[in-house]
Each structure stands twice: as C-alpha cells, then as structure tokens.
C-alpha positions, 0 to 999 in steps of 0.5 A, a space after each residue: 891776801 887771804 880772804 878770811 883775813 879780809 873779812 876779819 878786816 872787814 868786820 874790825 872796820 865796821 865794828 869801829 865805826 858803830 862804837 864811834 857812833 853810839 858810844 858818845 850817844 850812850 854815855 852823854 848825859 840827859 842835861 846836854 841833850 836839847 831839843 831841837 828848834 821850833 816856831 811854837 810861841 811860849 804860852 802867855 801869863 795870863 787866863 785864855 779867852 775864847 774869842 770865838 765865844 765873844 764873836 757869837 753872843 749866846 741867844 736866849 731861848 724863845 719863850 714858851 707860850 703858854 696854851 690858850 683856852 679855847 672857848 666853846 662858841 656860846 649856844 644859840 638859843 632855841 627857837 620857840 617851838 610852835 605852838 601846835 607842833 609843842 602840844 603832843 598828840 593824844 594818846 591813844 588808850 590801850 586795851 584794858 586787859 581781861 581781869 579774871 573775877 576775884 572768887 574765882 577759884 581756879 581747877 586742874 584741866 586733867 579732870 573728868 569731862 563731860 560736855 555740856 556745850 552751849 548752844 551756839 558752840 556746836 561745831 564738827 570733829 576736827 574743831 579747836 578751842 582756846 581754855 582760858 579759866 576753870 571755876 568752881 562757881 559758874 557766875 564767876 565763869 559767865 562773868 568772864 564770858 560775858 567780858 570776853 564776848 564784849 570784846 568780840 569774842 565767842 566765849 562760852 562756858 561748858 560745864 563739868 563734872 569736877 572733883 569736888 563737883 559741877 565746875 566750869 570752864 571758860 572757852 573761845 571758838 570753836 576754830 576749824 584748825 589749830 593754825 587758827 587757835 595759835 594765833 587767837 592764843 597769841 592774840 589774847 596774850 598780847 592784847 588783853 593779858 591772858 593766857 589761854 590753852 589750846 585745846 581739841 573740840 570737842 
C-alpha cells in the first residue's frame, strides 16, 4: 500500500475519533451538566455562632488607677537659735569720707605757678605729691588740710598766684617716687572718697 495513502488513513481515524469525544461535550446543554459528588454538608437554616467566642469570655480591662498626690513630708520646725549666737556682731563704723568745705570754689590746675611751700613739705628733686583740691579762699584750703592730717596725712597747702588772684591748693607728701604717690591716690579714693591727682614736686 502506498504510504501517503495510509497516512491519509491515519489521520481520517484520528479525526473520527476527537469529533466522537468533543462533538457530544460541545453540543450538550449546561442543565445536564452535574457537578461531581462531595462530602461538604449543606449550610444550616439557622445564624452562625462562633463557639470559639463562647469558650473564651471576653475580659475586661484592668481599671486605671488614678495618680496619687504625694505629700511633701511636713517641715520640721527650726530650733531656736541661740541666744548669743542670733545677736549679731557689732558693725564695725567705716571711715567717714573727707567732705570738701562748702564755699569752696574750685580752679583749673593749668594756672601759673608760684611755690610757696610750707615749712614741713621741703623735699629734694625727684619728689611726688597728691593734689586734692584748689580754692579761691585760703581758710577753705586749711580746712581741708586740717581734716586731712587729722587722719594721718601730711597735707599742706601751697599757695599760687591764680587768674583772679592769690589761690591755693591742698596737697599730700611729698613721696620719693611715683610708685609711692599711686598708691597713696588709691588709698584716698577708696577709703575717704577722694579723688586726688599725682603730681611732681616741686
């Protein structure tokens, strides 16, 4: 036999057979198509309960306690401090400082000088001394030197030929150097208030 002839043959058969197979599938209607057999229950008629949910109760929350106030423990009270240690020391009286006299009528340092140094404020080139006030009126500049010298001080007043005339001027040393003159200056400001200015002598 020819063999193109068979594989004719051949695929008539399988032909055949697929349209035997699917032809009955394709033209039978969805109605008599059955689903194949299970075991599944149909669902019940009635509402689902969760036994689950019954076999654990549901627990409340804990309450919330609420926050304490807590109290400051009370203060002790203070014991009685004694008798000689509650009275306080004395205090000690400052210095009162040096007050200029009130008729004082004060000039500028850059007037004409002539030296008339008292007797006890001779001293030797190289000297310094501490200015503290010029006056028009010499009792107002012996008043000061007078208060000055009372607290320790030499102070001597040296008169001028000024402007408007005689004047003088109050002043403290002499020192043997500048060093010495700085620190008396110091001293004057912070203990009687007064502020003086350092100057050569003579």
């Amino acid at each position: 036999m020819d063999i193109r002839l068979k594989q004719r043959l051949v695929g008539a058969i399988v032909l055949v057979a697929l349209a035997v197979i699917f032809i009955p599938m394709v033209l039978q209607s969805p109605e008599e198509v059955q689903p194949p057999a299970t075991d599944i229950p149909a669902r019940p008629a009635g509402e689902f309960e969760d036994r689950l949910a019954k076999a654990v109760p549901e627990t409340p929350p804990p309450p919330v306690e609420p926050a304490r106030q807590v109290m400051a423990p009370p203060e002790e009270p203070a014991a009685a401090p004694d008798a000689a240690a509650a009275t306080p020391p004395a205090p000690v009286p400052a210095p009162a400082p040096i007050a200029l006299p009130p008729a004082a009528a004060e000039l500028s340092n850059a007037e004409a000088v002539v030296h008339e140094p008292a007797p006890a404020a001779q001293a030797g080139p190289g000297a310094w001394v501490v200015q503290l006030g010029v006056f028009g009126q010499e009792a107002n500049a012996q008043s000061l030197a007078k208060t000055l010298r009372a607290r320790g001080y030499t102070a001597f007043v040296e008169r001028f030929a000024g402007k408007a005339g005689p004047s003088f001027r109050v002043r403290i040393g002499p020192l043997k150097d500048r060093a010495s003159a700085d620190a008396l200056q110091a001293r004057l400001k912070r203990e009687d208030k007064v502020v003086g200015i350092v100057k050569p002598y003579p």
